[in-house]
N, C-alpha and C positions, 0 to 999 in steps of 0.2 A: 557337507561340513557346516556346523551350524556358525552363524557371523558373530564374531567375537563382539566387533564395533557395538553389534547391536544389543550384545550382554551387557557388557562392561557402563557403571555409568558414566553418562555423558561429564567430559571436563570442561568449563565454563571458565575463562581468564577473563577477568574484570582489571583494566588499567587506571592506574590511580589511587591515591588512599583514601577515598569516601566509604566510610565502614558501614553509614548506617545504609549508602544507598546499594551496597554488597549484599547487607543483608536484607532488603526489598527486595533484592533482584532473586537471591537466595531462595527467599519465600515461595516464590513466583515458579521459579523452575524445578520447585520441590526434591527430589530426588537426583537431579544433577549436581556433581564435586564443582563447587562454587570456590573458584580462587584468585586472591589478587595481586597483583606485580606493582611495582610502584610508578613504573616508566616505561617509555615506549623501548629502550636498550633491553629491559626485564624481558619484557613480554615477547622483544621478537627470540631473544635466547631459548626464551620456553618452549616457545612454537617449533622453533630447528631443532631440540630436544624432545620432544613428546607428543603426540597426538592431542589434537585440541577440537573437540568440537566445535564452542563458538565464541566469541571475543565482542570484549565490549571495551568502545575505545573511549578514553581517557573525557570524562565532561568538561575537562577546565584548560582543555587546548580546542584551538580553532578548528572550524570544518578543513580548512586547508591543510594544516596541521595532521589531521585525523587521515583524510585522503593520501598525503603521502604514505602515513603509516600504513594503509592500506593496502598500497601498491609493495611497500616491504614485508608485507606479510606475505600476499599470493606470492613471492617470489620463495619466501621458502618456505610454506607451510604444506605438509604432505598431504598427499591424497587418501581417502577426499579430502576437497580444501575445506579449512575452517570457512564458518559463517560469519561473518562479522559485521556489528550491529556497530555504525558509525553513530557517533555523541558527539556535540561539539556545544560550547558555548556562545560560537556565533557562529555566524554560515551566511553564503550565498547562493544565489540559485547554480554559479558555473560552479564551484563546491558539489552541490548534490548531482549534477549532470556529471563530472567528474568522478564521484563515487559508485555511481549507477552501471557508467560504464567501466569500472574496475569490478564489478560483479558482488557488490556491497548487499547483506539480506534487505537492509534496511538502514533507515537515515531518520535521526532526531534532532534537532538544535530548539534552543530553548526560548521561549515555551513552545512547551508542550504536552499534548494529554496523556496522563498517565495511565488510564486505560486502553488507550490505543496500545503504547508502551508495552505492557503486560500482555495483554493479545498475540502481539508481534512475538515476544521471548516465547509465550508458550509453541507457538508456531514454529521457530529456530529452536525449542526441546523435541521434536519430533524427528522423525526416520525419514518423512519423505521426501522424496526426489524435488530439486530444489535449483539447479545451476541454470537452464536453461527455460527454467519458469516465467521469465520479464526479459524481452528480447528491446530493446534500445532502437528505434527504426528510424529518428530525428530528432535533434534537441540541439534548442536555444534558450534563454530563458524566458523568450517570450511564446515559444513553439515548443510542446515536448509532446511526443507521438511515441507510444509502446504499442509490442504486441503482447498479450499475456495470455496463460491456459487457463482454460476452464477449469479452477480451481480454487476452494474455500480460501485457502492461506495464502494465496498469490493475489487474490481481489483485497484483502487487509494492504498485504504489500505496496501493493499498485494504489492505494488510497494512500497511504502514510506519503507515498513519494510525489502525488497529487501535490497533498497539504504542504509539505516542506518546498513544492518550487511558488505555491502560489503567495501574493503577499496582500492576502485580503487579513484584515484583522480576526483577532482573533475568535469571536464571535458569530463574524461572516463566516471566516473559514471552518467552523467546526459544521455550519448549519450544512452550507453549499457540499463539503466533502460527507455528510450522512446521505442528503439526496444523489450527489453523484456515487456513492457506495450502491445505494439502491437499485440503481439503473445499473450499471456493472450486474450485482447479483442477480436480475433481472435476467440482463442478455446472457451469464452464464447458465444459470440454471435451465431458462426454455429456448435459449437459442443453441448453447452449446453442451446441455444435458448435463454440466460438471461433466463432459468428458474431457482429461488433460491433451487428450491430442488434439482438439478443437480451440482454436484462438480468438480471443476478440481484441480489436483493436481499441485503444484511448487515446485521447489527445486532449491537450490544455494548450489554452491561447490567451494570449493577455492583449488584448485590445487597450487603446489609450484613454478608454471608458467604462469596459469591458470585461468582463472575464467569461472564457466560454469554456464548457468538455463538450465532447464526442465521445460516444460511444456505439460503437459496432459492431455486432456481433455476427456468426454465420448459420445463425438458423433462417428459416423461412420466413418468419417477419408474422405478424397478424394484424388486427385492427384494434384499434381503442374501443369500437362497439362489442367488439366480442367476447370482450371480457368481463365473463359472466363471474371469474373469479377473482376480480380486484375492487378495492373498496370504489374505484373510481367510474363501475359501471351502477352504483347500489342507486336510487332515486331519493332524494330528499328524507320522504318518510318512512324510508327504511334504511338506515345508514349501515347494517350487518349484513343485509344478503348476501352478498358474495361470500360467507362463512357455509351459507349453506352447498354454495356450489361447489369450496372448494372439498366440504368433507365427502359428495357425490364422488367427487374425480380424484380421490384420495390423496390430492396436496395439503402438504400441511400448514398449521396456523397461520392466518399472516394476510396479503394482498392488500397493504396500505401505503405499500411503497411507491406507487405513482401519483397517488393523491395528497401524499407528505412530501413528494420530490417538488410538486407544483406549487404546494406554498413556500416551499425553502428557496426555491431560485423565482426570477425572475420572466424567464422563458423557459419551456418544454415542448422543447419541436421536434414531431416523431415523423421520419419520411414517410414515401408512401407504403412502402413495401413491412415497415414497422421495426423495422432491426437495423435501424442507426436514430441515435438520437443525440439532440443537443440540448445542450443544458448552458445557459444566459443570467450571468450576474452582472447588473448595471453596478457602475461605481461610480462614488462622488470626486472618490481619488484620480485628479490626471495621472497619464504615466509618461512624463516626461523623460522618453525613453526610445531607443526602436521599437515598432511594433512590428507584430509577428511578420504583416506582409511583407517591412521592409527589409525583416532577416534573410526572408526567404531566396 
């Protein structure tokens, strides 16, 4: 019997009456029925009423705000549950740890980049299997440790939710979170082949000086000499070779992402075995705060 769901276009509830940013969002999700409710009483009625694919909450209430609405949505939103893309005009990290583990696709509070943005929505317009994608395994704000599948649109995910606990400026944070994307797609792609049964682990740690990830993946690991196809094995006077290697072994475009990971952050420390790595942002900013150890 062929899947209705998968005929029919996707319905999209947008909360709030920002028209112009409905119809960005409109743009964006191109052929999904793009519609907006005014308040969170509108939207959860619609939702106990109708099938909803994915939901976008209200920009001009709080993350905490957003997160209850959250929690009254899975209660009555049918199966499958809607996805819903948490917006908030101000936020906390216990805020996004809170929406994370209410099973939120994703989390934005402002600022924030609008192409990531867009990425994310095309990603929540798509079919695929999606619930059990970011498994939750520790979180504090100074500690937050996920497991995720080897997968394109769950490494965006796992990036945006990076960016929203950490609180390096803006700047810092776009740089740090491109290098730390890099290594993710790294250990998904040759550690865990993008196969979705295959997991690798992340973690962010906020030291009182510090900012550090982890990344670990479960392939076999290799060596930094052996990579004949990353720009980071090429020698001085040939900065391309590795183009040639990778078109021998028919990988495609690319292999710069260890050598742009290493100027973006401050440390790139690969074990020995090659399939866990850390990633080290020095800060000017104390964090007059717990830190991770003493959460623990």
């Amino acid at each position: 019997m062929p899947d209705e769901r998968a005929e029919r276009p996707k319905r999209v509830l947008i909360c709030g009456s920002d028209e112009d940013f409905a119809r960005r969002a409109a743009s964006v999700l191109d052929e999904s029925r793009v519609d907006t409710v005014p308040d969170a009483p509108a939207l959860l009625s619609a939702v106990e009423t109708a099938s909803v694919d994915l939901i976008l909450t209200d920009r001009r209430r709080s993350g905490k705000e957003n997160v209850a609405l959250l929690r009254q949505v899975n209660r009555v939103s049918a199966h499958p549950r809607a996805k819903v893309i948490v917006l908030a005009r101000e936020s906390g990290p216990e805020d996004l740890i809170a929406a994370m583990r209410e099973g939120a696709f994703s989390y934005f509070s402002k600022p924030y980049f609008e192409a990531a943005f867009d990425e994310i929505l095309r990603h929540a317009a798509s079919d695929a299997d999606w619930e059990d994608g970011i498994r939750v395994a520790s979180a504090t704000p100074t500690w937050l440790r996920l497991g995720a599948r080897c997968e394109l649109a769950t490494a965006d995910r796992v990036i945006q939710f990076m960016n929203e606990v950490s609180d390096l400026d803006g700047k810092e944070r776009e740089s740090v979170g491109f290098a730390l994307k890099e290594i993710l797609m790294n250990g998904m792609e040759y550690g865990g082949k993008f196969d979705r049964e295959q997991w690798v682990e992340v973690s962010y740690v906020r030291g009182k000086r510090m900012v550090l990830y982890r990344v670990r993946d479960p392939g076999d690991g290799f060596s930094l000499e052996q990579l004949a196809h990353a720009a980071i094995s090429n020698p001085p006077e040939d900065p391309v070779r590795h183009l040639e290697a990778r078109e021998s072994m028919g990988i495609r475009p690319g292999g710069f992402g260890v050598l742009l990971s290493r100027k973006l952050v401050d440390d790139l420390i690969y074990s020995e075995k090659g399939n866990d790595v850390l990633l080290i942002k020095y800060t000017e900013r104390y964090l007059d705060a717990p830190t991770a150890s003493e959460n623990a």
